[in-house]
Structure formats: structure tokens, C-alpha cells
C-alpha positions, 0 to 999 in steps of 0.5 A: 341864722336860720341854719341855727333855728333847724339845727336847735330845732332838730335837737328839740325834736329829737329829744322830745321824740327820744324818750320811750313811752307808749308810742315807743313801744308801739313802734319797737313792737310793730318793728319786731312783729310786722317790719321797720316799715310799720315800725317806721310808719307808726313813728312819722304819726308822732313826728307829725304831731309833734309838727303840729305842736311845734306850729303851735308854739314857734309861731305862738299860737297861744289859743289853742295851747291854751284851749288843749290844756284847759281840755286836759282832763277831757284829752287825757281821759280820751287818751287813756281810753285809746290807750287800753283799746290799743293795749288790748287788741296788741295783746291780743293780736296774733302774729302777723306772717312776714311774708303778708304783704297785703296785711302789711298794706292795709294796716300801714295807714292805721299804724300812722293815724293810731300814734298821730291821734295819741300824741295830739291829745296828749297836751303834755307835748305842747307844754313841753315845745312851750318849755324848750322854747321859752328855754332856749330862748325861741319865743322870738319866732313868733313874728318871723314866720320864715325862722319860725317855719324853719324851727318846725321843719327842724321839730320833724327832722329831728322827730323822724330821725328818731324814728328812723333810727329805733325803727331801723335798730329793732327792725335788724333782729325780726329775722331773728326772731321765731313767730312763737316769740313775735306771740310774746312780744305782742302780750309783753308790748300790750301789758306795758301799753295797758300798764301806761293806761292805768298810770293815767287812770291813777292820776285822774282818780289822785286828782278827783279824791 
């Protein structure tokens, strides 16, 4: 029983990571530009996140999914803030030498915190944990904590194996690439990132006339 709430977890992490947003950009960009390290590192900061959320609806911690939705507008005008300062300093950024270790370092901590920050204000994510389980017919994980505990230990398999998996697939072509690229690469990745900013500034604007 329990080797099945890992394996459904895994999959819901997996499918709930999977979908290419702006934490996929940021992850596919730093995997071209700086390494699958960074590339690696910026995904483990949405897994554990998406842990977090998936605490919070396995073992049905209804309060706080119920306080992050009714802060939403507050959370997704703070996302969108966080959003443009990302897209800009990408934008701007210049291309990082392959051999810089020590800038590989030093930035490895805040490619972590960047996405971890951007995935627990987005309160979609925990909307989304609440659907798949209702779905799929886990609600019952709220009075078995081991089951519950199991089902979230699964959520981050399943999100870190994504990233694994896009850090690792994009990290192959860095070599491949020359450094007058790697340049565009960070323009076209901070356009998109901006792009999603204005997506959620359109909606707020949509929602206040």
C-alpha cells in the first residue's frame, strides 16, 4: 500500500513539475549559460516547494491553503514583482566564463532561493496538489501520517526527477555553444520571463476594471 502512495506521488510530482513556465525557463537558461549544475540547483528550489505544498495537502492542512488563496491577489502582485526583477537582471546579465568556478559558487544558493521563493507565492501550486489529490482519491492521507509523509517523499522524487532530467538534457549542448550565443540566450530567456510578468499583470488589470 504505501509503495503505491510513492509511486502516485511521484507521478504527480512529476506532472506537476513538467510543464514549462517561468521556472523552466530560468532552469533551461542557467543550464545553457552557467552548467546543469545551476540548471539542476534552480530545480531542486521548486521541488522543495512543491514539498511544501505537498505537505500541506496530503496532510490536509487546510488553513494555510485557505489563507494562500485568499492572499492571492497580494501573492501574485509580489510574484509578478519578482518576475520582472528576474526577467530584467537575466536580460541583462552577461555571460558567465565556463571556467569561473568561483561564480558558479557563489550564485548556486541564490539560484535555489530565486525559484523556491517563486513557486511558494504562486498559490496555483497548492490549488493544483489539492485537485490531483481530490482526483485521484488521496484525501484519505490526512489521518495516516506515514501514507501521508510517503505521498510527499514521492511529490519530490517526482519533482527533482524532472529536473534532473531538463538540467541534464539542456546541460549536453553548453559546450556547444559559443559565448556570443550564451549573450542571446540570456536576452530571449529575460524577454520570455518578462513576457510571463506581463501575463499576470493583464490578469490583475482584467480583474480590478
Amino acid at each position: 500500500m504505501d509503495i503505491n502512495f510513492l509511486i502516485k506521488g511521484t507521478v504527480i510530482g512529476f506532472s506537476i513539475a513538467a510543464p514549462v513556465g517561468p521556472i523552466g525557463i530560468l532552469c533551461i537558461r542557467r543550464s545553457l549559460t552557467k552548467g546543469h549544475l545551476s540548471g539542476f540547483v534552480t530545480g531542486m528550489g521548486a521541488a522543495s516547494a512543491d514539498m511544501v505544498y505537498g505537505v500541506i495537502a496530503a496532510f490536509g492542512l487546510t488553513f494555510i491553503s485557505s489563507f494562500l488563496v485568499d492572499q492571492q491577489l497580494w501573492l501574485k502582485i509580489i510574484g509578478m514583482i519578482f518576475l520582472f526583477y528576474l526577467g530584467i537582471k537575466t536580460f541583462l546579465e552577461k555571460p558567465q566564463e565556463k571556467n569561473d568556478r568561483k561564480a558558479k559558487s557563489n550564485g548556486l544558493f541564490s539560484d535555489y532561493l530565486s525559484t523556491f521563493f517563486l513557486t511558494i507565492i504562486n498559490p496555483m501550486t497548492i490549488l493544483s496538489f489539492a485537485a490531483v489529490f481530490a482526483g485521484l482519491g488521496l484525501g484519505e492521507t490526512s489521518g495516516n501520517y506515514i501514507s501521508a509523509s510517503i505521498l510527499v517523499l514521492g511529490v519530490f522524487i517526482g519533482s527533482a526527477l524532472w529536473w534532473i532530467i531538463l538540467s541534464n538534457g539542456v546541460g549536453v549542448f553548453r559546450k556547444k555553444i559559443k559565448s556570443n550565443i550564451l549573450g542571446w540566450v540570456n536576452k530571449i530567456s529575460g524577454s520570455i520571463i518578462i513576457g510571463f510578468a506581463l501575463v499576470i499583470f493583464a490578469s490583475l488589470v482584467k480583474n480590478l476594471l
